[in-house]
GUTOR-593058 format. One record per atom (N, C-alpha, C, O): x, y, z; atom name; residue in three letters. Coordinates in steps of 0.05 Angstrom, whole numbers, plus 32768, in hexadecimal, padded with zeros to 4 digits. Layout:
% GUTOR-593058
<atom><x>X</x><y>Y</y><z>Z</z><mivex>CA</mivex><zami>ALA</zami></atom>
...
% end
This chain:
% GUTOR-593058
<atom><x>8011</x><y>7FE8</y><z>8000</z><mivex>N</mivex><zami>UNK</zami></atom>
<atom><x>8000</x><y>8000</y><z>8000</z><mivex>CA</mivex><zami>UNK</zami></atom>
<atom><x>8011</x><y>8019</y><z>8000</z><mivex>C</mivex><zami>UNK</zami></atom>
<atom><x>8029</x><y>8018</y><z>8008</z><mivex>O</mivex><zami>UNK</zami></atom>
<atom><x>8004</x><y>8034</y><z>7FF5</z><mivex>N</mivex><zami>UNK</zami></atom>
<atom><x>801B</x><y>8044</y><z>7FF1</z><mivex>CA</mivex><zami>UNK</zami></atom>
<atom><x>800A</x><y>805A</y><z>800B</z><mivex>C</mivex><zami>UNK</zami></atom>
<atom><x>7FF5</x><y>8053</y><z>8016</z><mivex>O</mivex><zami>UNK</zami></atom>
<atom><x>8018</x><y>8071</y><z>8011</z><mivex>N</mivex><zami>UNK</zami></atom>
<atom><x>8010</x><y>8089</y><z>801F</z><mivex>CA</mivex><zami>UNK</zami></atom>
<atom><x>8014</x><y>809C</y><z>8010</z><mivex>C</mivex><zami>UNK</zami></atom>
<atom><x>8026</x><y>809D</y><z>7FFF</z><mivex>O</mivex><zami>UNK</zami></atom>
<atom><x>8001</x><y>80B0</y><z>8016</z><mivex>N</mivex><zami>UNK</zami></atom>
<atom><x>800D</x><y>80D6</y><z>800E</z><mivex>CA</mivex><zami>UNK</zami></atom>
<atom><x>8014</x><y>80DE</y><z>8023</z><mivex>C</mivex><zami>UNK</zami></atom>
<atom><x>8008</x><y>80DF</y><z>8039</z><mivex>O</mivex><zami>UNK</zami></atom>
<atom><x>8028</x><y>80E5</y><z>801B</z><mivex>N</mivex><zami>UNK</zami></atom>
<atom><x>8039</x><y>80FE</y><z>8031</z><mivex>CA</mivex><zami>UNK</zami></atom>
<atom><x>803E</x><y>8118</y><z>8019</z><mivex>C</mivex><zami>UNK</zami></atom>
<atom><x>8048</x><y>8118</y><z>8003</z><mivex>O</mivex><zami>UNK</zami></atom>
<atom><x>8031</x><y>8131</y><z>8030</z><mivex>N</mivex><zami>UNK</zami></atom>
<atom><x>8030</x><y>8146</y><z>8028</z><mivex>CA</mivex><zami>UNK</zami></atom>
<atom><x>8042</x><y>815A</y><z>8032</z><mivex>C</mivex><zami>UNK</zami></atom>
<atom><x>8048</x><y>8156</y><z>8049</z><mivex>O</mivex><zami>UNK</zami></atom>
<atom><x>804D</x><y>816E</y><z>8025</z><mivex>N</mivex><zami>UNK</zami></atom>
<atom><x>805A</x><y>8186</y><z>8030</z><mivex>CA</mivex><zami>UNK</zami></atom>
<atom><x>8056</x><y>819F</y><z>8020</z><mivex>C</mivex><zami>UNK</zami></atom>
<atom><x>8051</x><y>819F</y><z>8008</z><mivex>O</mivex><zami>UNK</zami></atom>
<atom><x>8058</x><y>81B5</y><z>802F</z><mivex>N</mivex><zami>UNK</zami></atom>
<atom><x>805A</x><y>81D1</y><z>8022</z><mivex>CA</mivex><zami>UNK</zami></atom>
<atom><x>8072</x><y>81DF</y><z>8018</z><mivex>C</mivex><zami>UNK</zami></atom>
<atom><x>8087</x><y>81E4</y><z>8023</z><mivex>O</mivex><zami>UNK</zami></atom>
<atom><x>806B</x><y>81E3</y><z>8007</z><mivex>N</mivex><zami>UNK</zami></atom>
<atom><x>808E</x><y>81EF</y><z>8000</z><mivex>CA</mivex><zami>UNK</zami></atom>
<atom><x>8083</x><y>8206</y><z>7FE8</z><mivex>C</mivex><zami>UNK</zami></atom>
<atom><x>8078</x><y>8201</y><z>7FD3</z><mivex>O</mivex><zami>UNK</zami></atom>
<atom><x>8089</x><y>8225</y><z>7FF5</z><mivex>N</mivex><zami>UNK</zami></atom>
<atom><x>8081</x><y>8233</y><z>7FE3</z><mivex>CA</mivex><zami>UNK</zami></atom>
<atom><x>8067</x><y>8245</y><z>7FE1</z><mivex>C</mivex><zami>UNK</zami></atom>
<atom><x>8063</x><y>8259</y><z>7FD3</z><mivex>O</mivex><zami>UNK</zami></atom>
<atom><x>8051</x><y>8232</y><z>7FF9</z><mivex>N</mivex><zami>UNK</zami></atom>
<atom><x>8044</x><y>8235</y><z>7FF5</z><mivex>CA</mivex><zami>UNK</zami></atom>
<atom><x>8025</x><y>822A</y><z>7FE6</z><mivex>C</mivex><zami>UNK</zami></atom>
<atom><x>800D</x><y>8230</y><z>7FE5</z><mivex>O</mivex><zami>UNK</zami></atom>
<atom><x>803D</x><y>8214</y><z>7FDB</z><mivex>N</mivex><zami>UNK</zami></atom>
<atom><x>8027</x><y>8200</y><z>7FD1</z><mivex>CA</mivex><zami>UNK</zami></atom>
<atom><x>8030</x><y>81E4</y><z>7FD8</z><mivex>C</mivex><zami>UNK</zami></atom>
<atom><x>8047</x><y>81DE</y><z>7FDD</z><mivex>O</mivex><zami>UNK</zami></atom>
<atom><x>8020</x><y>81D7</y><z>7FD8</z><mivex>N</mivex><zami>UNK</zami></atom>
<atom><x>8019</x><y>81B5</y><z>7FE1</z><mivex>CA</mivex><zami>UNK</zami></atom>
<atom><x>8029</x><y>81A7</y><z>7FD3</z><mivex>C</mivex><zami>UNK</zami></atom>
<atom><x>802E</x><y>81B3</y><z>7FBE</z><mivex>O</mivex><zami>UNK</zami></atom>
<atom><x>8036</x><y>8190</y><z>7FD6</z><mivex>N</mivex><zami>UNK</zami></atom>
<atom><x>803A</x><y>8187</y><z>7FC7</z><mivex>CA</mivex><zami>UNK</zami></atom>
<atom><x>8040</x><y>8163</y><z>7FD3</z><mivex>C</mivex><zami>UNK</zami></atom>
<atom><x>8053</x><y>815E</y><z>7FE2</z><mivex>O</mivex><zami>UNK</zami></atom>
<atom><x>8032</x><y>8153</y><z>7FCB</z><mivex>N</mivex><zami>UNK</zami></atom>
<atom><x>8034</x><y>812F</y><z>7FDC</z><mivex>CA</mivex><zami>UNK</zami></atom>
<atom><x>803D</x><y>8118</y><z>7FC4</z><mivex>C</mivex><zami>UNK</zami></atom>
<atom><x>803C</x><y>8119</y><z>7FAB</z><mivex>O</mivex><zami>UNK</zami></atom>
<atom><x>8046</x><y>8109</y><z>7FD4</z><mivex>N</mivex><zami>UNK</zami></atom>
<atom><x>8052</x><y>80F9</y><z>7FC2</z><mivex>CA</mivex><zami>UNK</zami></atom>
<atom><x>804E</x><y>80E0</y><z>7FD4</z><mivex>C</mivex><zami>UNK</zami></atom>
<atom><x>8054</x><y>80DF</y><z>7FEC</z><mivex>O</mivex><zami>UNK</zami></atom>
<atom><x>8041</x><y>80C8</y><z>7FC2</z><mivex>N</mivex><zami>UNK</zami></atom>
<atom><x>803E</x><y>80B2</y><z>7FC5</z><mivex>CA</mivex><zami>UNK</zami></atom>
<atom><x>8055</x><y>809A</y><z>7FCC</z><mivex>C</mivex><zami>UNK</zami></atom>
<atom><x>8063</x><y>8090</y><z>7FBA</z><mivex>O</mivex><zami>UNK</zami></atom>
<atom><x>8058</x><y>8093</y><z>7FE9</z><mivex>N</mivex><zami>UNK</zami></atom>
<atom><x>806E</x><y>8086</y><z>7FF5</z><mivex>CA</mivex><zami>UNK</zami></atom>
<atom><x>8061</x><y>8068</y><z>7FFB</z><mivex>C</mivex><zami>UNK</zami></atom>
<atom><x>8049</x><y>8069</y><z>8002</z><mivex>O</mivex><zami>UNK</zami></atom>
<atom><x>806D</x><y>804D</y><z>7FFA</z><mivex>N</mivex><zami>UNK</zami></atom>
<atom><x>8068</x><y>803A</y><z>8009</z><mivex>CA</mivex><zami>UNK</zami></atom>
<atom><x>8067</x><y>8044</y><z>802C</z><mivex>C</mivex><zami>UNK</zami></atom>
<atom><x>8073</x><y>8057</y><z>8036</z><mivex>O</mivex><zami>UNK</zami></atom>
<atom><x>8057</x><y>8033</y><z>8037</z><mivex>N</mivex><zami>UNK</zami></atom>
<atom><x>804B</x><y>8033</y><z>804D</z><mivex>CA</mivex><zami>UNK</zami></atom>
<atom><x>8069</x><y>802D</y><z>8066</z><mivex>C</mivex><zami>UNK</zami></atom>
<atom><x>8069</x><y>8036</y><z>807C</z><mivex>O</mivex><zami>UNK</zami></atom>
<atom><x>8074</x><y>8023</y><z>8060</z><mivex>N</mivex><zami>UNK</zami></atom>
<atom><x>8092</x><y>8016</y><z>806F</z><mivex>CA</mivex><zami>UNK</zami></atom>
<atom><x>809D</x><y>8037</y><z>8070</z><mivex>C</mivex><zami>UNK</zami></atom>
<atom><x>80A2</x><y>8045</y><z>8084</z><mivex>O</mivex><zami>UNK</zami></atom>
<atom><x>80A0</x><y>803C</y><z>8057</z><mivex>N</mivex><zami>UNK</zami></atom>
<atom><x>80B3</x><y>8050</y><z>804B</z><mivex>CA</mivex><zami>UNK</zami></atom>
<atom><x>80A2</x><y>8070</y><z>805A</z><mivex>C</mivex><zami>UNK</zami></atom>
<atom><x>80AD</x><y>8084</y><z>8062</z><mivex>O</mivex><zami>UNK</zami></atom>
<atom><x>808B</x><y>806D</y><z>805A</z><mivex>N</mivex><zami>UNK</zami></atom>
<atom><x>8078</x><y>8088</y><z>8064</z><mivex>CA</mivex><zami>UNK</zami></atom>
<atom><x>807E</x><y>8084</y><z>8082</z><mivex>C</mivex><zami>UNK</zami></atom>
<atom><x>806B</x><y>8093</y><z>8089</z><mivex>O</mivex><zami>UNK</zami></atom>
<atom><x>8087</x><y>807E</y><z>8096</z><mivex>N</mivex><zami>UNK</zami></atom>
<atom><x>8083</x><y>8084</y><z>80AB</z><mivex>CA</mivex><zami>UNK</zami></atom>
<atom><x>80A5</x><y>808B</y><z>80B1</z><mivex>C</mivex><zami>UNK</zami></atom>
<atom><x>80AD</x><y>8090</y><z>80C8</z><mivex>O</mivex><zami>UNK</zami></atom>
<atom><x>80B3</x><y>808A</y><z>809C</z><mivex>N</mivex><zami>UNK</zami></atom>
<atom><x>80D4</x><y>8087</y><z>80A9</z><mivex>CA</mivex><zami>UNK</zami></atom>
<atom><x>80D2</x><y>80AC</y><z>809B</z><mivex>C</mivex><zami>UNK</zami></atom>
<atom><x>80D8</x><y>80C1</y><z>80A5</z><mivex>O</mivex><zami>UNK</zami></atom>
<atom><x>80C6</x><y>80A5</y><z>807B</z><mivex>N</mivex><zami>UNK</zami></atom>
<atom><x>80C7</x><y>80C3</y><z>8078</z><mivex>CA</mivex><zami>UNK</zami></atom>
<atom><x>80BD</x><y>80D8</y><z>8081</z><mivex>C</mivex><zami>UNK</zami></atom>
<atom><x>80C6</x><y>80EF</y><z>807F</z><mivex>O</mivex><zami>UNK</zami></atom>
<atom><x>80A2</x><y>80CC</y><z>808F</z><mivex>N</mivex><zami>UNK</zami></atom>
<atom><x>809C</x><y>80E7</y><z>8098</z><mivex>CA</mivex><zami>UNK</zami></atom>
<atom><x>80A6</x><y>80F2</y><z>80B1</z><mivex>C</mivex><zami>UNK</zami></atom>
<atom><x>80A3</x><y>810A</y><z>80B6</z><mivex>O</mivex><zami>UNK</zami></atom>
<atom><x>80B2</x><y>80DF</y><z>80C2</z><mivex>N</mivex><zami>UNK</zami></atom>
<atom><x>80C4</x><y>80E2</y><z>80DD</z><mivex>CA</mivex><zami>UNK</zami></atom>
<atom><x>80E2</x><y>80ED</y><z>80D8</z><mivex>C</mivex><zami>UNK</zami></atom>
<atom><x>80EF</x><y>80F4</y><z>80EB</z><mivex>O</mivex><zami>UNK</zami></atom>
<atom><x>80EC</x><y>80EE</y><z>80BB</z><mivex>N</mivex><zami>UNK</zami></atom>
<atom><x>80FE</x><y>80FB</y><z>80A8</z><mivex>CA</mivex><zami>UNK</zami></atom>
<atom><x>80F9</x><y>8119</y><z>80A7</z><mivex>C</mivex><zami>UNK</zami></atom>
<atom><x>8106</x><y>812A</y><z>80B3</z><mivex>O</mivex><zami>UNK</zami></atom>
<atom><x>80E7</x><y>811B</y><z>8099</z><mivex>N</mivex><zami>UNK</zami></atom>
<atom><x>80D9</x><y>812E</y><z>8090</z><mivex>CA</mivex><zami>UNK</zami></atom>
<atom><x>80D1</x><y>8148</y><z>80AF</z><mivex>C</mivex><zami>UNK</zami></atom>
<atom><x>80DC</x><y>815E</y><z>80B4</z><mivex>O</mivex><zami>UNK</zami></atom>
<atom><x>80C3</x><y>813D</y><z>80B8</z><mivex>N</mivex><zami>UNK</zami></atom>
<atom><x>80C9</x><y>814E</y><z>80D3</z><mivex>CA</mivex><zami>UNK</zami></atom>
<atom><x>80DC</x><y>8160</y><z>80E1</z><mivex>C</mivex><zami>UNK</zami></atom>
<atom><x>80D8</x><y>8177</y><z>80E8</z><mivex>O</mivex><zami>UNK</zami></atom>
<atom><x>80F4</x><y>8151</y><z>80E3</z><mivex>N</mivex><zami>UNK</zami></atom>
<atom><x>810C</x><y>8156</y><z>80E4</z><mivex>CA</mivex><zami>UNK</zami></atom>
<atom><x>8118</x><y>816B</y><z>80D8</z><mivex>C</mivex><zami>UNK</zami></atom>
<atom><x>8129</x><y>8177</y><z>80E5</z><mivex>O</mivex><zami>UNK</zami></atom>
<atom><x>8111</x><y>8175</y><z>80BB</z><mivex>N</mivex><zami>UNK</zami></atom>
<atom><x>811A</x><y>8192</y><z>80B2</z><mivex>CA</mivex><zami>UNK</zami></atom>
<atom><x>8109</x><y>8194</y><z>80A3</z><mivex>C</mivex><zami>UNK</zami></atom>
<atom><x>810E</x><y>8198</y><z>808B</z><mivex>O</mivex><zami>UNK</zami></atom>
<atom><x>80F1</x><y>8192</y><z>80AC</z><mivex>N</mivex><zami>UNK</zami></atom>
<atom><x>80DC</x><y>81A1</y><z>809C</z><mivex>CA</mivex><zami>UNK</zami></atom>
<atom><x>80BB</x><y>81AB</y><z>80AD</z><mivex>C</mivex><zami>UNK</zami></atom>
<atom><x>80B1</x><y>819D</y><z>80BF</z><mivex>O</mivex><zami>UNK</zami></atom>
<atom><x>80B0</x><y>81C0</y><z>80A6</z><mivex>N</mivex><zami>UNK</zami></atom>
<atom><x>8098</x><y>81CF</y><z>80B0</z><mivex>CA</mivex><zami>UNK</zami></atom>
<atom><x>8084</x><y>81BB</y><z>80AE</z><mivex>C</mivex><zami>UNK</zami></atom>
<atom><x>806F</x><y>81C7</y><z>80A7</z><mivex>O</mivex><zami>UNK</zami></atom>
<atom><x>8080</x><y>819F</y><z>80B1</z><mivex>N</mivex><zami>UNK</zami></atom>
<atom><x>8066</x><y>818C</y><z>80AD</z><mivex>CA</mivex><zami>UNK</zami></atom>
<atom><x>8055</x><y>81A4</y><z>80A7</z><mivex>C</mivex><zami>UNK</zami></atom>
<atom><x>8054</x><y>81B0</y><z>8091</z><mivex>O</mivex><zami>UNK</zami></atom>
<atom><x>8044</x><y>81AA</y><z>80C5</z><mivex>N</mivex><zami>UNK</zami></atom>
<atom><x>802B</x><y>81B3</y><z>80C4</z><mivex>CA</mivex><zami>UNK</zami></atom>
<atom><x>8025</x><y>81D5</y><z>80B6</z><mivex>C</mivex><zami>UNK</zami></atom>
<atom><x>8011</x><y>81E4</y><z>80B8</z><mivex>O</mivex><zami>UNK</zami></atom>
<atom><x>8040</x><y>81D8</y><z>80A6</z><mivex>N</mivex><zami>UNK</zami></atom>
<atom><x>8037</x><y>81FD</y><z>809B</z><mivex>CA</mivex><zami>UNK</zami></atom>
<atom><x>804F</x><y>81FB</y><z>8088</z><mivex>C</mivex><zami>UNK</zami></atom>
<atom><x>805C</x><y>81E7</y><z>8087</z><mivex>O</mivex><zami>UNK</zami></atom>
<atom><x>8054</x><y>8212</y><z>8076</z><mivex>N</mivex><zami>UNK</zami></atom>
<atom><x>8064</x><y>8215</y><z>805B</z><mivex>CA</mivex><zami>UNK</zami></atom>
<atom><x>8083</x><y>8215</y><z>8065</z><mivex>C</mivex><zami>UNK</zami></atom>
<atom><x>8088</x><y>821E</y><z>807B</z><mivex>O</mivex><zami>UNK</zami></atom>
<atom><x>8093</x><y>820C</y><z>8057</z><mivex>N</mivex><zami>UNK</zami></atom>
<atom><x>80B1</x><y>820A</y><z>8049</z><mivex>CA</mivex><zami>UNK</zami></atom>
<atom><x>80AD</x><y>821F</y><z>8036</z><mivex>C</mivex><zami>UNK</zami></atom>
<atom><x>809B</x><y>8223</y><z>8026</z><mivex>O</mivex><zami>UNK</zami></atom>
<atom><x>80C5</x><y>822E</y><z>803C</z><mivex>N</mivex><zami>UNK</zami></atom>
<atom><x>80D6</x><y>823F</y><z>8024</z><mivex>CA</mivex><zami>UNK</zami></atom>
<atom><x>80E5</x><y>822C</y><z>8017</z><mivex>C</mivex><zami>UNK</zami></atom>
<atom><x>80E8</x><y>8215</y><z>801E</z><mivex>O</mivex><zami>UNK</zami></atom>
<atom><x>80EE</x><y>8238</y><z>8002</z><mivex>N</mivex><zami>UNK</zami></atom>
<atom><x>8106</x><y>8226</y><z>7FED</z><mivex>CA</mivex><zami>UNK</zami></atom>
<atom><x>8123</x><y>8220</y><z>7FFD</z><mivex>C</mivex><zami>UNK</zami></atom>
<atom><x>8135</x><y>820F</y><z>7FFD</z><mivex>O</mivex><zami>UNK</zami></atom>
<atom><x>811C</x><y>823F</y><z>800D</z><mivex>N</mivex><zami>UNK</zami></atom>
<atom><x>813E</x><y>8231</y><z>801E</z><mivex>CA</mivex><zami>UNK</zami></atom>
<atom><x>8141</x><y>821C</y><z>802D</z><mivex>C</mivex><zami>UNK</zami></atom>
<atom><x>8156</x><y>8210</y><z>8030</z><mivex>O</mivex><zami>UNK</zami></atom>
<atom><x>8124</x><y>8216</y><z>803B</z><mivex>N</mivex><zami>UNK</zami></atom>
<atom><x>8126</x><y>8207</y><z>8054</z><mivex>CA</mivex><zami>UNK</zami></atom>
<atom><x>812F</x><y>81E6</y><z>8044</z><mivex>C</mivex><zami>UNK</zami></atom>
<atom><x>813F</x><y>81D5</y><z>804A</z><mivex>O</mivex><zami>UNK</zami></atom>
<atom><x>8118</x><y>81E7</y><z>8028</z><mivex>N</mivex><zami>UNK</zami></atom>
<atom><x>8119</x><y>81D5</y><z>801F</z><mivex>CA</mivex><zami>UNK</zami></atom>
<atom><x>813C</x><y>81C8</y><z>8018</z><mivex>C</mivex><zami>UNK</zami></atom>
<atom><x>8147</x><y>81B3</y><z>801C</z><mivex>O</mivex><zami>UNK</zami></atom>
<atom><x>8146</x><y>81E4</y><z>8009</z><mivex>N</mivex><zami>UNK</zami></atom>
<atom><x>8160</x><y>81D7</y><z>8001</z><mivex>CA</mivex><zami>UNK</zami></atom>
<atom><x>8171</x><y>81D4</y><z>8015</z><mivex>C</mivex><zami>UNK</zami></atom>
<atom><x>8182</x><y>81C3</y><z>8012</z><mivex>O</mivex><zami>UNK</zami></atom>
<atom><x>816F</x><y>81E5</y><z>8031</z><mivex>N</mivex><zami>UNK</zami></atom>
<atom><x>8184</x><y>81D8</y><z>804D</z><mivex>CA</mivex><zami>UNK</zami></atom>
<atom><x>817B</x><y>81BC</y><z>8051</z><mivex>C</mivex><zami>UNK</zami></atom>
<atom><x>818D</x><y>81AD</y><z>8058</z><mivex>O</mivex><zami>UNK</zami></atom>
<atom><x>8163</x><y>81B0</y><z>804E</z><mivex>N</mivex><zami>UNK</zami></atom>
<atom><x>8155</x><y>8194</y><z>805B</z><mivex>CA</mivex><zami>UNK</zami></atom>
<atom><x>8166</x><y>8184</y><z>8047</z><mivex>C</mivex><zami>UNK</zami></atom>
<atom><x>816F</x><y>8170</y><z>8053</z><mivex>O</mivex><zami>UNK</zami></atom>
<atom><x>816D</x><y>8186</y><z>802E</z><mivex>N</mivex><zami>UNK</zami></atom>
<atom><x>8175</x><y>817D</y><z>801A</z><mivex>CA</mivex><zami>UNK</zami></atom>
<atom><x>818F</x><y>8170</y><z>801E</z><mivex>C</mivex><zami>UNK</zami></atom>
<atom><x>8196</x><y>8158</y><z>801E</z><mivex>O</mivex><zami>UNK</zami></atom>
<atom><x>819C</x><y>818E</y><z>8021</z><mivex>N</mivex><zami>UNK</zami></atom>
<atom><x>81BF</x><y>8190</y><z>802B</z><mivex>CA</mivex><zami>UNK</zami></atom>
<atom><x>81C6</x><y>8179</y><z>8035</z><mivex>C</mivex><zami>UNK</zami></atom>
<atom><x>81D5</x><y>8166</y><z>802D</z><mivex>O</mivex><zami>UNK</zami></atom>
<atom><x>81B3</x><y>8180</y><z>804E</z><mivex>N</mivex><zami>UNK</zami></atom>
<atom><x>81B6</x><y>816D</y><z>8069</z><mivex>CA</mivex><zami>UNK</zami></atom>
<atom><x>81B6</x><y>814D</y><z>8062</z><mivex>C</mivex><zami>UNK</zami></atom>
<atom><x>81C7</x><y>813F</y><z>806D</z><mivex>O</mivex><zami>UNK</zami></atom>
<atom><x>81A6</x><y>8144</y><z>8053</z><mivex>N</mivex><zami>UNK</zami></atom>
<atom><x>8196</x><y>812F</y><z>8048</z><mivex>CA</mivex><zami>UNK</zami></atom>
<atom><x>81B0</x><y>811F</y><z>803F</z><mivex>C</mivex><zami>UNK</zami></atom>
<atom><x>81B8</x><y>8109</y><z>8048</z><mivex>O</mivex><zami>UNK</zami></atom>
<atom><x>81BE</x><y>8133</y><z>8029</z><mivex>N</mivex><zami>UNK</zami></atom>
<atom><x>81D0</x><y>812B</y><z>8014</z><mivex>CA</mivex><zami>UNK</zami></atom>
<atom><x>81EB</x><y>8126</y><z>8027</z><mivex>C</mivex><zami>UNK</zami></atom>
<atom><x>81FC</x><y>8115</y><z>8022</z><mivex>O</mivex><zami>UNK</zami></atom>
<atom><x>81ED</x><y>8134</y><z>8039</z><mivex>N</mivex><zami>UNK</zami></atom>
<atom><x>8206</x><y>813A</y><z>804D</z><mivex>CA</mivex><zami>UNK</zami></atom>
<atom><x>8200</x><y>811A</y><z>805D</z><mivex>C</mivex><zami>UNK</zami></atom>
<atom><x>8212</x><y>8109</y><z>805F</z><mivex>O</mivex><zami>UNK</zami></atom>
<atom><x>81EF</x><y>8117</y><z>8063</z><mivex>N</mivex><zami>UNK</zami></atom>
<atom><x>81E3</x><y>8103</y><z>8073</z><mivex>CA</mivex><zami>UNK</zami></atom>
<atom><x>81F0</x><y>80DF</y><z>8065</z><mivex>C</mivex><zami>UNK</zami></atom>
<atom><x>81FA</x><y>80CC</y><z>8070</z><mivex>O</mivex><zami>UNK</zami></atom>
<atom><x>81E8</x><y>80E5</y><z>8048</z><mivex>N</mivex><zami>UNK</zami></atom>
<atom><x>81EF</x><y>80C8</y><z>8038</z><mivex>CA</mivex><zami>UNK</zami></atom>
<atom><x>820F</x><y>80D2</y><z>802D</z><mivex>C</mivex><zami>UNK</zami></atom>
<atom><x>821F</x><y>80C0</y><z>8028</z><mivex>O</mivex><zami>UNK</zami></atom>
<atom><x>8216</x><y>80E3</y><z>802C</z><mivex>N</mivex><zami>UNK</zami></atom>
<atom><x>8238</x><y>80EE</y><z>8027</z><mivex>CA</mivex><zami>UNK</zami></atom>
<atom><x>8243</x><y>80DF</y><z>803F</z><mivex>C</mivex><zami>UNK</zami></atom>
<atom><x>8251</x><y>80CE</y><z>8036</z><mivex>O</mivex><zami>UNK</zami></atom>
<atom><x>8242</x><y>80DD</y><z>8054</z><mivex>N</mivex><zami>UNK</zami></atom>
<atom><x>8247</x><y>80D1</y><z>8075</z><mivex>CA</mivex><zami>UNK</zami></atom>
<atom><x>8245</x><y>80B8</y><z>8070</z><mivex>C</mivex><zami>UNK</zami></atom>
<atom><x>8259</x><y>80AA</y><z>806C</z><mivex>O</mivex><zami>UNK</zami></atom>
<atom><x>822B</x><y>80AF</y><z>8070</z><mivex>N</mivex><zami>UNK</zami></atom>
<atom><x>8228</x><y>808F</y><z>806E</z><mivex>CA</mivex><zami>UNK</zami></atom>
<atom><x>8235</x><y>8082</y><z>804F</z><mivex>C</mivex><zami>UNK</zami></atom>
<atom><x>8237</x><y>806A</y><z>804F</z><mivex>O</mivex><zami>UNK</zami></atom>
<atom><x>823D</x><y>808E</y><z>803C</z><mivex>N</mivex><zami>UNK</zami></atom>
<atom><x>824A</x><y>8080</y><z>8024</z><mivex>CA</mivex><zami>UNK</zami></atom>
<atom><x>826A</x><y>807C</y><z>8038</z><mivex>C</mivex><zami>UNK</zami></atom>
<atom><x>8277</x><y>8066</y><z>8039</z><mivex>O</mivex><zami>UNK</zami></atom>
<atom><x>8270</x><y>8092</y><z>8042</z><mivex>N</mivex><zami>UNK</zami></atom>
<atom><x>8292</x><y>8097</y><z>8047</z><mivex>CA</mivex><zami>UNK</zami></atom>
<atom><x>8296</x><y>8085</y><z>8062</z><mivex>C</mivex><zami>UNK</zami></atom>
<atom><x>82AC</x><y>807F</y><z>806B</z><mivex>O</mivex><zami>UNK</zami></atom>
<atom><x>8286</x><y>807F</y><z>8069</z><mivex>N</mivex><zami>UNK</zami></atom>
<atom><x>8286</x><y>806B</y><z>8085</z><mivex>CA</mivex><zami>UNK</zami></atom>
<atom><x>8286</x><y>8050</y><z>8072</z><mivex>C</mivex><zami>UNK</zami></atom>
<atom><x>829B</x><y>8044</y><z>806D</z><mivex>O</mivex><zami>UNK</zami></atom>
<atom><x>8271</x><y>8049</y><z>8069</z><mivex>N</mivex><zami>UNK</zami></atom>
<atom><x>8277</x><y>8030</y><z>8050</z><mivex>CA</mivex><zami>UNK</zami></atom>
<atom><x>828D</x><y>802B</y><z>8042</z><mivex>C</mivex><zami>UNK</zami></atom>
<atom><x>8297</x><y>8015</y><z>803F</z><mivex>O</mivex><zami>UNK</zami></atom>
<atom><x>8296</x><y>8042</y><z>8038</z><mivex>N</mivex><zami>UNK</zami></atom>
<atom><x>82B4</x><y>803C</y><z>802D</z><mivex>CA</mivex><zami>UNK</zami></atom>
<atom><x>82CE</x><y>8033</y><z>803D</z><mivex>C</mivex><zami>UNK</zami></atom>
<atom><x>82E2</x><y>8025</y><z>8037</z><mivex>O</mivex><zami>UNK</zami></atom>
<atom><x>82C5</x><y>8041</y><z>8058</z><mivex>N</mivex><zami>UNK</zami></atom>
<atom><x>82DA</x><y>803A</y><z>806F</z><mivex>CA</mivex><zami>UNK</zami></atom>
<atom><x>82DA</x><y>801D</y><z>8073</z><mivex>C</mivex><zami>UNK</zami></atom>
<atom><x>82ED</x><y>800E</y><z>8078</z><mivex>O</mivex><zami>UNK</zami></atom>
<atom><x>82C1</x><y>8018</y><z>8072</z><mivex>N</mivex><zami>UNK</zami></atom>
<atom><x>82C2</x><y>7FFC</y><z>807E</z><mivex>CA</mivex><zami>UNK</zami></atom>
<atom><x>82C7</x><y>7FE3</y><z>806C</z><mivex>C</mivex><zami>UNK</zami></atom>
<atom><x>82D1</x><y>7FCD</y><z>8074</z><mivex>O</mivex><zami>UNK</zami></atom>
<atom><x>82BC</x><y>7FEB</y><z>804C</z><mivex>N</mivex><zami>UNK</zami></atom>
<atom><x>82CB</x><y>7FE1</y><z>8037</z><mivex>CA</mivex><zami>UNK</zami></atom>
<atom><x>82E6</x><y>7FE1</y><z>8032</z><mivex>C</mivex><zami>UNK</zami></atom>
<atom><x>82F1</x><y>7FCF</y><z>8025</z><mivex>O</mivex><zami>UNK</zami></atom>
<atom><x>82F3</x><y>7FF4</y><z>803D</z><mivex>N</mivex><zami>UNK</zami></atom>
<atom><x>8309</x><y>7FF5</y><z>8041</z><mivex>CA</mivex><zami>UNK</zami></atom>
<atom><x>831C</x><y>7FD9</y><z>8049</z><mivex>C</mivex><zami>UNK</zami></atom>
<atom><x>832B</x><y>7FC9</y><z>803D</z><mivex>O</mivex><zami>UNK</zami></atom>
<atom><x>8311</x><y>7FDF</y><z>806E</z><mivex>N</mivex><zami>UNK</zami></atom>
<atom><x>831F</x><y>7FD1</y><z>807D</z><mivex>CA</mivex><zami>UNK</zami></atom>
<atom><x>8319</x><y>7FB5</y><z>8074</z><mivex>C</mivex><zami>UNK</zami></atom>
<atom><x>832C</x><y>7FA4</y><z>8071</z><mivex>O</mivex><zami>UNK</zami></atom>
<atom><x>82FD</x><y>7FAE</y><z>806E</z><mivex>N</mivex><zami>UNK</zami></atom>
<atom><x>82F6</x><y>7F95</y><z>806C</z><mivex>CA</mivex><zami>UNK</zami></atom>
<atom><x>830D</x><y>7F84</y><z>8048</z><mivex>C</mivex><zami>UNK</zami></atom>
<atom><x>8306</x><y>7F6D</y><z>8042</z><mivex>O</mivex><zami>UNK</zami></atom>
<atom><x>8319</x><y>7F8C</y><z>803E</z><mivex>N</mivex><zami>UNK</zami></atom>
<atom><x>8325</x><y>7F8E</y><z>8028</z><mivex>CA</mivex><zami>UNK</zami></atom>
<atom><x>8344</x><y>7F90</y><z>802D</z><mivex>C</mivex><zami>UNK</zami></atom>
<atom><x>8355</x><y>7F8A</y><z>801C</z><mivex>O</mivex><zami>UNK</zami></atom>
<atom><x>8349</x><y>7F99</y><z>8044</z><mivex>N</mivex><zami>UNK</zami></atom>
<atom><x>835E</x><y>7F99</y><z>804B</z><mivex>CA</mivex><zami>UNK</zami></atom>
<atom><x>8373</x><y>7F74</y><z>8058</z><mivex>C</mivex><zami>UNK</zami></atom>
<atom><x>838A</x><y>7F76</y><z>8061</z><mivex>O</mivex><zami>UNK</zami></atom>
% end
């Protein structure tokens, strides 16, 4: 089964259809750097982003470490 999860950004709505597993991790994600219940600017959106991308930049470079050693 899928979910909508909605947010504001701009001023206008905008939801996107998530599996049900996947809807409760995102929207507890989503919380985290974002206005749930009222509008996002574009900035907030692109710091949540940053963060996001900074977030899997970390977890790739920890993976490689450990590919590393394990190779070693």
């Amino acid at each position: 089964m899928s979910k909508k999860i909605g947010l504001h950004i701009g001023g206008r709505r905008f939801d996107v259809d998530v599996e049900d597993d996947f809807a409760k991790f995102l929207t507890k994600e989503m919380a985290k750097d974002f206005n749930t219940e009222g509008n996002n600017d574009l900035k907030v959106v692109l710091q949540g982003y940053v963060r996001k991308v900074h977030d899997l930049y970390t977890q790739e470079k920890k993976m490689q470490e450990l590919i590393d050693k394990i190779e070693i």
